[in-house]
LUMMI-188285 format. One record per residue (C-alpha): residue in three letters; x, y, z. Coordinates in nm, 2 decimals. Layout:
# LUMMI-188285
[r 'ala'; [X; Y; Z]]
...
***
This chain:
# LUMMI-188285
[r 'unk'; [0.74; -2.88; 0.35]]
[r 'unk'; [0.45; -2.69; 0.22]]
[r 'unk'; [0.15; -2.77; 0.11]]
[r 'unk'; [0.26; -2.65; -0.24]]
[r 'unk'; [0.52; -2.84; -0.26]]
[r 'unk'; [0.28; -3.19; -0.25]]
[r 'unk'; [0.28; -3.39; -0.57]]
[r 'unk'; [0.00; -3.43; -0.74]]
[r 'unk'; [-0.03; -3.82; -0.72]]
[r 'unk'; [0.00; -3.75; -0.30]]
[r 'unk'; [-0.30; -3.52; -0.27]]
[r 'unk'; [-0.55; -3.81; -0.33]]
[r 'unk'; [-0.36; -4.03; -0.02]]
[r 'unk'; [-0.32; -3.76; 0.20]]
[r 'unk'; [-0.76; -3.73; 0.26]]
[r 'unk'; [-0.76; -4.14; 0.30]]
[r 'unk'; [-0.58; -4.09; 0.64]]
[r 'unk'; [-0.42; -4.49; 0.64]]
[r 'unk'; [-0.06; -4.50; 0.67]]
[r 'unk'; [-0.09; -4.83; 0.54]]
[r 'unk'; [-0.32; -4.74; 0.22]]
[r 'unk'; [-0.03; -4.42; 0.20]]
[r 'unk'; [0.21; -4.63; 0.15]]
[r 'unk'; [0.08; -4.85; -0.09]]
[r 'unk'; [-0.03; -4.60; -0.29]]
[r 'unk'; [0.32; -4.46; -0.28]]
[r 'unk'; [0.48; -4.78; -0.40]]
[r 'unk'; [0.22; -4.74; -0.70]]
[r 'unk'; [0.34; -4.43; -0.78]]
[r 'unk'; [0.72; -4.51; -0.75]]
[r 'unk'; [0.65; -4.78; -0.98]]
[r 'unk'; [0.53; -4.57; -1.27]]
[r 'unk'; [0.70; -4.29; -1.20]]
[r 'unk'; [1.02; -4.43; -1.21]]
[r 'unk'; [0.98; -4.71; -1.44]]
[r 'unk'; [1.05; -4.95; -1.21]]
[r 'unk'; [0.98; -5.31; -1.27]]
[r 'unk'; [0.90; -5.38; -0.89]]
[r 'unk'; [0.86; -5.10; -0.55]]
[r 'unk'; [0.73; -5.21; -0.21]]
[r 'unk'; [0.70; -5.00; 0.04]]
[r 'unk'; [0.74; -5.12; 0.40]]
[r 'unk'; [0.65; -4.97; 0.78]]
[r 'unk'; [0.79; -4.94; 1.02]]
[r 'unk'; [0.68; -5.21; 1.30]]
[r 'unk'; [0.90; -5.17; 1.63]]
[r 'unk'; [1.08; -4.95; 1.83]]
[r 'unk'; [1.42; -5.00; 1.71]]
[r 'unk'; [1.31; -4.91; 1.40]]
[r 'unk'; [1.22; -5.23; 1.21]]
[r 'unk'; [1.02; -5.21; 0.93]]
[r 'unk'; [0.79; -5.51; 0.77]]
[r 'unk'; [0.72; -5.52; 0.40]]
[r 'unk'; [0.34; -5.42; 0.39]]
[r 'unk'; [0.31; -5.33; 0.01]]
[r 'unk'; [0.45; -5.50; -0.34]]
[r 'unk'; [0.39; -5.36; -0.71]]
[r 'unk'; [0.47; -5.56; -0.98]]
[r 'unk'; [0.56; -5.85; -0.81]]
[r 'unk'; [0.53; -6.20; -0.91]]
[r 'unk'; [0.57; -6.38; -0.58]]
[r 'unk'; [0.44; -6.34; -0.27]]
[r 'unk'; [0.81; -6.39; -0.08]]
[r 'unk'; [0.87; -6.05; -0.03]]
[r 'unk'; [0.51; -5.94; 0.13]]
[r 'unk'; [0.55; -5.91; 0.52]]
[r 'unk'; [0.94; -5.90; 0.49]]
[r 'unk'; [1.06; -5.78; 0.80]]
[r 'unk'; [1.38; -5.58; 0.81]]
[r 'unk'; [1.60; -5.50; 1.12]]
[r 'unk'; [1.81; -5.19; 1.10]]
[r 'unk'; [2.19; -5.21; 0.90]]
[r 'unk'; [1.98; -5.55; 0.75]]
[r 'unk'; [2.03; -5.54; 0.39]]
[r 'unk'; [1.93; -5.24; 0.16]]
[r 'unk'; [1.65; -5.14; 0.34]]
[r 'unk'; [1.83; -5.15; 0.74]]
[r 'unk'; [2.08; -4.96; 0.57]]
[r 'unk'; [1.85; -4.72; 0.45]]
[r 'unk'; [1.74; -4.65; 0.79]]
[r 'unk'; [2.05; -4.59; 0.97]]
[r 'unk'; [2.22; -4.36; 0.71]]
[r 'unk'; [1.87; -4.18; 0.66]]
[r 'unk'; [1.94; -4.16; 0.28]]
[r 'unk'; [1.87; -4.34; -0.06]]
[r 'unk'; [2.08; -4.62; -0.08]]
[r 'unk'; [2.16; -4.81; -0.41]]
[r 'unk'; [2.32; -5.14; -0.57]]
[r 'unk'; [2.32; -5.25; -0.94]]
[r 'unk'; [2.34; -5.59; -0.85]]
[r 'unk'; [2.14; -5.71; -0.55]]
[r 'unk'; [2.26; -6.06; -0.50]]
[r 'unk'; [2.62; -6.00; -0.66]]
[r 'unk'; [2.69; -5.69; -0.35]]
[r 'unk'; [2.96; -5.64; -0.13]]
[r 'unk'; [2.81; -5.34; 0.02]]
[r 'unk'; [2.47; -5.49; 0.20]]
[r 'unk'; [2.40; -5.85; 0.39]]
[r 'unk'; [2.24; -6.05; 0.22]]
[r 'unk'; [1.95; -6.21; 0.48]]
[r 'unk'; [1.75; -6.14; 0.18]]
[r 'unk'; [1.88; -6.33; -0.11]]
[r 'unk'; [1.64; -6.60; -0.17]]
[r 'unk'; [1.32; -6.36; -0.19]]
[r 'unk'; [1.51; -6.14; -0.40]]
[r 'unk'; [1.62; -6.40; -0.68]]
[r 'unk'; [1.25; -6.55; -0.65]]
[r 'unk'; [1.18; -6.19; -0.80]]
[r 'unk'; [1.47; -6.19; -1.05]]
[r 'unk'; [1.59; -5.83; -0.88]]
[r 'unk'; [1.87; -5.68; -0.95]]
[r 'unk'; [1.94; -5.31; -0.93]]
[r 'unk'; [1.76; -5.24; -0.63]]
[r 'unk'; [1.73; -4.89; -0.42]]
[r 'unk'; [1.58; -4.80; -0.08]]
[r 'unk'; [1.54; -4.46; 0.07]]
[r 'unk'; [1.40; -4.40; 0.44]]
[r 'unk'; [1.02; -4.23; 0.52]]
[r 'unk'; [1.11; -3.99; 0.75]]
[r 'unk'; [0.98; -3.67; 0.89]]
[r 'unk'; [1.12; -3.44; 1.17]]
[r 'unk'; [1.36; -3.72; 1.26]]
[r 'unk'; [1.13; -3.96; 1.28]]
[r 'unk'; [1.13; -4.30; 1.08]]
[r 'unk'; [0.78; -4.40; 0.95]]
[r 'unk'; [0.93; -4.66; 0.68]]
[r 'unk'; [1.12; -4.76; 0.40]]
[r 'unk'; [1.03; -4.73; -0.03]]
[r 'unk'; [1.18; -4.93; -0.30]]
[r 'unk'; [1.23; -4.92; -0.64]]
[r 'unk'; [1.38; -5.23; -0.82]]
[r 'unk'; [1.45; -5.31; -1.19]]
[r 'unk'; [1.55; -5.71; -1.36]]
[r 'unk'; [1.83; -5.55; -1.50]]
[r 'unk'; [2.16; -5.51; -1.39]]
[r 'unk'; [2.25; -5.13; -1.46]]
[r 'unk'; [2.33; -4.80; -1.18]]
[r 'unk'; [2.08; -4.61; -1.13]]
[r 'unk'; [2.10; -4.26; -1.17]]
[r 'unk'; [2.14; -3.94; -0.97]]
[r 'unk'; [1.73; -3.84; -1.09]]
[r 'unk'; [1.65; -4.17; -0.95]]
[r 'unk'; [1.79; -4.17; -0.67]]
[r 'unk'; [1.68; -3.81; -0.60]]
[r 'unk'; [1.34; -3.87; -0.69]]
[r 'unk'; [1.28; -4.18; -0.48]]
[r 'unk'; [1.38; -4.00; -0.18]]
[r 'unk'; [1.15; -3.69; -0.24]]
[r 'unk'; [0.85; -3.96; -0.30]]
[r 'unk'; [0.98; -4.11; 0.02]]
[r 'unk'; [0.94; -3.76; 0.24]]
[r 'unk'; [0.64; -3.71; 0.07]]
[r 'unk'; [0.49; -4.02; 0.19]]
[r 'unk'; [0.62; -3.96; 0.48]]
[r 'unk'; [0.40; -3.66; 0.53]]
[r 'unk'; [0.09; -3.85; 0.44]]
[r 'unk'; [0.18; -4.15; 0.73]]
[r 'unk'; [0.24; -3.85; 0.99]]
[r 'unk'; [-0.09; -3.73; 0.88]]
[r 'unk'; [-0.26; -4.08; 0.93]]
[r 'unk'; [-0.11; -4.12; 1.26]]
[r 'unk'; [-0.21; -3.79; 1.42]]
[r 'unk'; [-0.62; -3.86; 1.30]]
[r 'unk'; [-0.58; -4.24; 1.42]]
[r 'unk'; [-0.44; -4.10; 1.75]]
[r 'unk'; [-0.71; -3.79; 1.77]]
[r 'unk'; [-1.02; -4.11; 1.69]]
[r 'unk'; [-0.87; -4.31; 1.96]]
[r 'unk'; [-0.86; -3.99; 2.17]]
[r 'unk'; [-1.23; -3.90; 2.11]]
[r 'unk'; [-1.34; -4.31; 2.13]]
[r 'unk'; [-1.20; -4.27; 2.49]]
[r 'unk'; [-1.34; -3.94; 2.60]]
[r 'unk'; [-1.70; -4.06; 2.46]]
[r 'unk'; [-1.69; -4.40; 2.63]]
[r 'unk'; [-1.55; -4.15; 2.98]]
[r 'unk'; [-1.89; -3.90; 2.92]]
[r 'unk'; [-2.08; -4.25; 2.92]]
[r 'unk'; [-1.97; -4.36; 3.19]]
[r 'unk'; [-2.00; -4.08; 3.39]]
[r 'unk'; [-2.37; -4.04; 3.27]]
[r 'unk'; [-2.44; -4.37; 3.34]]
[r 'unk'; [-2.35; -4.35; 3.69]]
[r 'unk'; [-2.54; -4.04; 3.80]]
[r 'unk'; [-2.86; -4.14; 3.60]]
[r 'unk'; [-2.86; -4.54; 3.64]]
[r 'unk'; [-2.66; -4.58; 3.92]]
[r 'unk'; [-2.87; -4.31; 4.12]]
[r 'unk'; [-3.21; -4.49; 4.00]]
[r 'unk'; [-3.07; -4.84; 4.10]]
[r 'unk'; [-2.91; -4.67; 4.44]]
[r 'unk'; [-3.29; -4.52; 4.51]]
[r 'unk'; [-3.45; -4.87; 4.41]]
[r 'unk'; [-3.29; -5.11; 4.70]]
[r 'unk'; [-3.36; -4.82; 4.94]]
[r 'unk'; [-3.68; -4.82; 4.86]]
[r 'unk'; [-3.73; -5.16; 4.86]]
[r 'unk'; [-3.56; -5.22; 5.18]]
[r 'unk'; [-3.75; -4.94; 5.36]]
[r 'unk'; [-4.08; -5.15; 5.24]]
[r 'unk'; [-3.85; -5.48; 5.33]]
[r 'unk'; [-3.85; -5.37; 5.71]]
[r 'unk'; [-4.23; -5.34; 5.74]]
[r 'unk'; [-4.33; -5.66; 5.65]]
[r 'unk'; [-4.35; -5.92; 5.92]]
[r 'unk'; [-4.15; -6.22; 5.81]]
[r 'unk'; [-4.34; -6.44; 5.53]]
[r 'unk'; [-4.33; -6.49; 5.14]]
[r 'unk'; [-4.37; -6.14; 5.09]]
[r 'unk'; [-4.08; -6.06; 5.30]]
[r 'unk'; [-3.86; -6.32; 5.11]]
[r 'unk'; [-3.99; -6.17; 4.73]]
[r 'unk'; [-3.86; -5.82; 4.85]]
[r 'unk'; [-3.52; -5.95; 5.04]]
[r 'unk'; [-3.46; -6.12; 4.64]]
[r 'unk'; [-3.54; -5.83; 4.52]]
[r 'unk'; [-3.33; -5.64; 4.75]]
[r 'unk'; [-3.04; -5.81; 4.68]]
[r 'unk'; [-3.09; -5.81; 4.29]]
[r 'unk'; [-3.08; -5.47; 4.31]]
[r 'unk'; [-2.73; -5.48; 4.45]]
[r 'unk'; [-2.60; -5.69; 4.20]]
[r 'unk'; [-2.71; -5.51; 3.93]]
[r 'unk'; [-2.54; -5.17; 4.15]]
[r 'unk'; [-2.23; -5.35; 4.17]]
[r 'unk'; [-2.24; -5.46; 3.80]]
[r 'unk'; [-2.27; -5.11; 3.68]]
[r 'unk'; [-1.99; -5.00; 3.91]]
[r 'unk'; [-1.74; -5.24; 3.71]]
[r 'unk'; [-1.93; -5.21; 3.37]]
[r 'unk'; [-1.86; -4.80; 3.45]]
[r 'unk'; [-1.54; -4.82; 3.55]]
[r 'unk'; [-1.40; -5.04; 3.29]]
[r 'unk'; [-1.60; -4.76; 2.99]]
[r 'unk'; [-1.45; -4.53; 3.24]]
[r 'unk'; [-1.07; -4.66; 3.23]]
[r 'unk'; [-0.80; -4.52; 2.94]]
[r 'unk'; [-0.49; -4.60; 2.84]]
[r 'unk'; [-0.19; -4.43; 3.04]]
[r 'unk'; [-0.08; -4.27; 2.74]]
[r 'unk'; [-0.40; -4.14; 2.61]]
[r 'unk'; [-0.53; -4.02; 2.98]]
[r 'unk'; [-0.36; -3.66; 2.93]]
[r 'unk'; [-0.49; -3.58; 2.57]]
[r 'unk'; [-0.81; -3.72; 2.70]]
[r 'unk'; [-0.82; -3.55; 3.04]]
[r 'unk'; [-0.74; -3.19; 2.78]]
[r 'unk'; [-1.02; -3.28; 2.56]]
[r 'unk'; [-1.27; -3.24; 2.81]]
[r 'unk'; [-1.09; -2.93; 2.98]]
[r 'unk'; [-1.15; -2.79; 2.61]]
[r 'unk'; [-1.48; -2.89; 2.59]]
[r 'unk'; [-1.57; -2.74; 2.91]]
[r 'unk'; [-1.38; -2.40; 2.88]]
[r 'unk'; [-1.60; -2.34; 2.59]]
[r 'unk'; [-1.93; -2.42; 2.74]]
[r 'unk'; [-1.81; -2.20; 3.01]]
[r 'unk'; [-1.65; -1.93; 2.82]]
[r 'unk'; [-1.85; -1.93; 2.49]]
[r 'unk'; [-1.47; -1.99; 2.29]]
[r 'unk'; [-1.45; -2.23; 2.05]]
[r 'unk'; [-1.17; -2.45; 2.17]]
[r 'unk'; [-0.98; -2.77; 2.00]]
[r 'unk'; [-0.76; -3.01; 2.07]]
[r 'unk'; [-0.49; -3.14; 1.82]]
[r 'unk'; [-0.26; -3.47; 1.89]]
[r 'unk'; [0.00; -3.47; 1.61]]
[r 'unk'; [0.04; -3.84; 1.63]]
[r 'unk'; [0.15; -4.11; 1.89]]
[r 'unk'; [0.29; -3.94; 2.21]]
[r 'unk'; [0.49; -4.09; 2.43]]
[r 'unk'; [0.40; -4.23; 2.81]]
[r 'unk'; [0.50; -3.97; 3.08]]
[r 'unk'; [0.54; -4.04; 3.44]]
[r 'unk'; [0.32; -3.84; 3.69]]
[r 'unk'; [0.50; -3.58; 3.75]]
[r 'unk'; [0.51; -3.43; 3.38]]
[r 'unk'; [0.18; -3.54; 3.30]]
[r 'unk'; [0.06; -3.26; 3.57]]
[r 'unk'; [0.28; -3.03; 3.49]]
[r 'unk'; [0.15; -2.99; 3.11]]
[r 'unk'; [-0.21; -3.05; 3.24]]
[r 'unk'; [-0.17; -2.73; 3.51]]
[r 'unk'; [0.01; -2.54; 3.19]]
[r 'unk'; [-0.32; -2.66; 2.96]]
[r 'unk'; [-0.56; -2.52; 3.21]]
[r 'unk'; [-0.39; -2.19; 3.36]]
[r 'unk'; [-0.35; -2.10; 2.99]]
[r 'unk'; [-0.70; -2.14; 2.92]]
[r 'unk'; [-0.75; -1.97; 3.26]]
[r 'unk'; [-0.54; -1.68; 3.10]]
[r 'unk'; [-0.71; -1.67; 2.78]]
[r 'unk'; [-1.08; -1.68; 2.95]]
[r 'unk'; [-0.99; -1.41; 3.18]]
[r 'unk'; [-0.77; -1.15; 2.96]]
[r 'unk'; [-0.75; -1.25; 2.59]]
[r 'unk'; [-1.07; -1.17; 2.46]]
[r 'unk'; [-1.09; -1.41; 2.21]]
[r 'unk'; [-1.26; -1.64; 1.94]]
[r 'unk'; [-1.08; -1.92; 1.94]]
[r 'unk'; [-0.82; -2.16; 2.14]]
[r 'unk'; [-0.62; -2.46; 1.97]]
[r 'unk'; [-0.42; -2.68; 2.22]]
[r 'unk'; [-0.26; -2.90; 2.00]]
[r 'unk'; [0.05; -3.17; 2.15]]
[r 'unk'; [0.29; -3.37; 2.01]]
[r 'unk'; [0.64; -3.53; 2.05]]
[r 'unk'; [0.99; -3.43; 1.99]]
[r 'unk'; [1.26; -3.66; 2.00]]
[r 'unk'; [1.32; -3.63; 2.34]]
[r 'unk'; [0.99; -3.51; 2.52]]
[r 'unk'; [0.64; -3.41; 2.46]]
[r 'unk'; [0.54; -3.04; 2.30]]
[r 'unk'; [0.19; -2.87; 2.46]]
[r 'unk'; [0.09; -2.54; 2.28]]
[r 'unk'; [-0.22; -2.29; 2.36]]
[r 'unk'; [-0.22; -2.03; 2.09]]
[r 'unk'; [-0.56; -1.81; 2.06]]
[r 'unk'; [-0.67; -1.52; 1.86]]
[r 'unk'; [-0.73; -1.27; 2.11]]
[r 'unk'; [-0.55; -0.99; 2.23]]
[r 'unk'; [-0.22; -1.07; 2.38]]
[r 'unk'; [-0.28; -1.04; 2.74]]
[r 'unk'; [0.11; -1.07; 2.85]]
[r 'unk'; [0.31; -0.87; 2.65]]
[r 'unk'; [0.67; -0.90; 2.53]]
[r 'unk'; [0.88; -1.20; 2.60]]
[r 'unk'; [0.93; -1.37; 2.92]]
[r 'unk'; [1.23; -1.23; 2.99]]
[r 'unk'; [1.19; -0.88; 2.95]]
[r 'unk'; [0.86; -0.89; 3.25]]
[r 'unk'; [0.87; -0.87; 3.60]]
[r 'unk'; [0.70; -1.17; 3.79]]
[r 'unk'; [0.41; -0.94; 3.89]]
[r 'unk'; [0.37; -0.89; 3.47]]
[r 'unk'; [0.38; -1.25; 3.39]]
[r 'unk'; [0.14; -1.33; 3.68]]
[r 'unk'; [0.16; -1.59; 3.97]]
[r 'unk'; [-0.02; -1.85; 3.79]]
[r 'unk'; [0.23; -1.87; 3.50]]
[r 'unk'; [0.53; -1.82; 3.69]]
[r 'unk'; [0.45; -2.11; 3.91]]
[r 'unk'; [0.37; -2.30; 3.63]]
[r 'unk'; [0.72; -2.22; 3.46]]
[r 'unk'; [0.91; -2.35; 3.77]]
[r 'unk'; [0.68; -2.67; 3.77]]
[r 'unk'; [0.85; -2.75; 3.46]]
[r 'unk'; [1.16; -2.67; 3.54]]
[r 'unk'; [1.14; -2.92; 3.81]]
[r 'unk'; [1.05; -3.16; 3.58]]
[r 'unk'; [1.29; -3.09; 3.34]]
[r 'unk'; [1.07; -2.89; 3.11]]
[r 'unk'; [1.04; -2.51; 3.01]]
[r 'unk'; [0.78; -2.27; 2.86]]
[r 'unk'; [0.77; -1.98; 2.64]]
[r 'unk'; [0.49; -1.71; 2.58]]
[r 'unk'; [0.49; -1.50; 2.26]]
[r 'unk'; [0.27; -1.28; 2.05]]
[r 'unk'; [0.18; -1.44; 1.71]]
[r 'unk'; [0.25; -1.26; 1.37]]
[r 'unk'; [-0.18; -1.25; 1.28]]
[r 'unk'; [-0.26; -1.15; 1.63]]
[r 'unk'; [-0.31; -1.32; 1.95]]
[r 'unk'; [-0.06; -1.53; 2.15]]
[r 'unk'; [0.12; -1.87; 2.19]]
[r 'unk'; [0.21; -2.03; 2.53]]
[r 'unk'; [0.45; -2.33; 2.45]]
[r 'unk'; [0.57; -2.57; 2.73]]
[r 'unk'; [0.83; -2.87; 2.65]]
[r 'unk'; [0.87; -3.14; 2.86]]
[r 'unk'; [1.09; -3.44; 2.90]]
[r 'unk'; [1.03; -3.81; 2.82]]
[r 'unk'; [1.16; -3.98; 3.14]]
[r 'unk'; [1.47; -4.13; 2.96]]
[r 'unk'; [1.56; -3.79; 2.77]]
[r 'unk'; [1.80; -3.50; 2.89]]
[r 'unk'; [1.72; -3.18; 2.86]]
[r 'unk'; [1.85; -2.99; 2.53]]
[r 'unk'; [2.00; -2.70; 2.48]]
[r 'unk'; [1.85; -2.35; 2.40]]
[r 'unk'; [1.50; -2.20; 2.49]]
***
């Protein structure tokens, strides 16, 4: 979907970067723009793909707010198993859903009611609903139009979730710099204090003195020790934020070294990966930026990552000269270099595989796909 192609009433929720404020604002807009005398919108909340009512225009109760939904569960689980708009003219009176839902719904005087899935790329951010007091079908428009305000909001939650995952990212490389700073600096002034005190300690002939320094001696320790766990616990990530955090600072580094501007992007949440395939993208990360230092001659470097349905997506493209020409199949391994060539059989043994290609506006792409744990392989390059 382009960027053309966003409504109007989305451009506004796209810049307030909430998934949950997106989808409330979608349910606002569903309501007018469809004439609808109640929409909700609702996100989703677990792995199996329940979703939780977060959001309700129109309403007159509070029953249907924090409705949760379990896939094939009435209109909305159904929604999110046939990944399309689904739609009754009769709630309460249909043989085509459960009906789980039936008291919250006549609480609302609902009838016609219709659901249609947030998704994007396969992926299932929630559910929108539009819902009239009248029993009558709705029509193809309607149903057509939910579903477009659906992908389009589904846009704005993938958008929310990749700046929520790139803060958390950044929280956790700052309180990592700290940590690291406060160790050399305070640990090294607290490590140079108790041997200086003990030096002094050992002069003394035993007496009060003495004992003021051996307290002071061993304060000194404790605070040493206290900054050792307060350090390693700033210090400490999440296992699935380690990699795009341990990238970051690669980043970071390559362009104090190499005078490149150099980003990291995390499209939203990625998935955990065992050791083996966080190392392999990590190597891939840091030979490419190797590569691009060394031949490339360029201005700029964006690593960006993010997940498929079955593994995890690292990218280095720059704008620099493209220092490996033609595909990877048509060079010899003395063109492609040993550095890349190990790195593509790394990720073959990990189930992974890499491509290297010359973009359209200059400079080059190196793209390496690996695995989640659980996930085979698929087919094609």
């Amino acid at each position: 979907m382009a960027a053309g192609d966003i409504h109007p009433d989305f451009v506004t929720v796209l810049s307030l970067l909430d998934s949950t404020a997106a989808l409330r604002h979608a349910a606002e807009v569903v309501h007018r723009r469809l004439g609808a005398d109640l929409a909700a919108g609702a996100e989703r909340v677990g792995d199996d793909e329940t979703v939780e009512v977060r959001a309700v225009v129109g309403g007159r109760t509070e029953q249907l707010n924090g409705l949760v939904v379990a896939p094939q569960i009435g209109l909305g689980g159904q929604a999110t198993v046939l990944r399309r708009t689904v739609a009754v003219p009769d709630y309460c009176a249909s043989r085509a859903i459960t009906h789980d839902f039936d008291d919250p719904v006549r609480a609302e005087g609902l009838r016609a009611v219709m659901a249609a899935p947030v998704v994007r790329a396969h992926r299932l951010y929630g559910v929108l609903y539009a819902a009239r007091r009248s029993v009558e079908p709705w029509a193809d428009r309607d149903r057509q139009e939910l579903l477009m305000l659906a992908r389009q909001t589904a846009v704005a939650m993938e958008v929310a979730d990749g700046a929520r995952e790139m803060t958390e990212v950044a929280v956790y490389s700052e309180r990592q710099r700290l940590a690291v700073r406060l160790h050399d600096s305070v640990g090294a002034t607290l490590f140079g204090l108790r041997a200086a005190l003990m030096s002094v300690e050992a002069l003394l002939p035993e007496g009060p003195a003495r004992e003021r320094l051996r307290v002071a001696v061993e304060q000194a320790k404790h605070a040493t020790t206290e900054l050792r766990s307060q350090t390693r616990s700033l210090y400490d990530t999440p296992a699935d934020k380690g990699l795009a955090i341990t990238i970051r600072g690669d980043c970071r580094d390559f362009a104090a070294r190499a005078g490149v501007a150099a980003d990291l992007v995390v499209l939203g949440e990625l998935p955990r990966l065992d050791t083996a395939r966080s190392e392999a993208l990590l190597k891939v990360a840091r030979e490419a930026l190797l590569n691009v230092e060394k031949h490339a001659g360029a201005h700029s470097v964006l690593v960006s990552m993010y997940a498929t349905d079955d593994g995890v997506v690292l990218t280095v493209a720059d704008d620099g000269a493209v220092s490996l020409p033609g595909p990877p199949d048509d060079r010899g391994p003395d063109d492609r270099g040993l550095g890349l060539s190990g790195l593509a059989e790394r990720l073959e043994r990990v189930g992974g595989r890499m491509t290297f290609a010359a973009n359209e506006e200059g400079g080059s792409t190196l793209r390496a796909w690996v695995p989640t744990p659980t996930a085979d392989p698929p087919a094609g390059p």
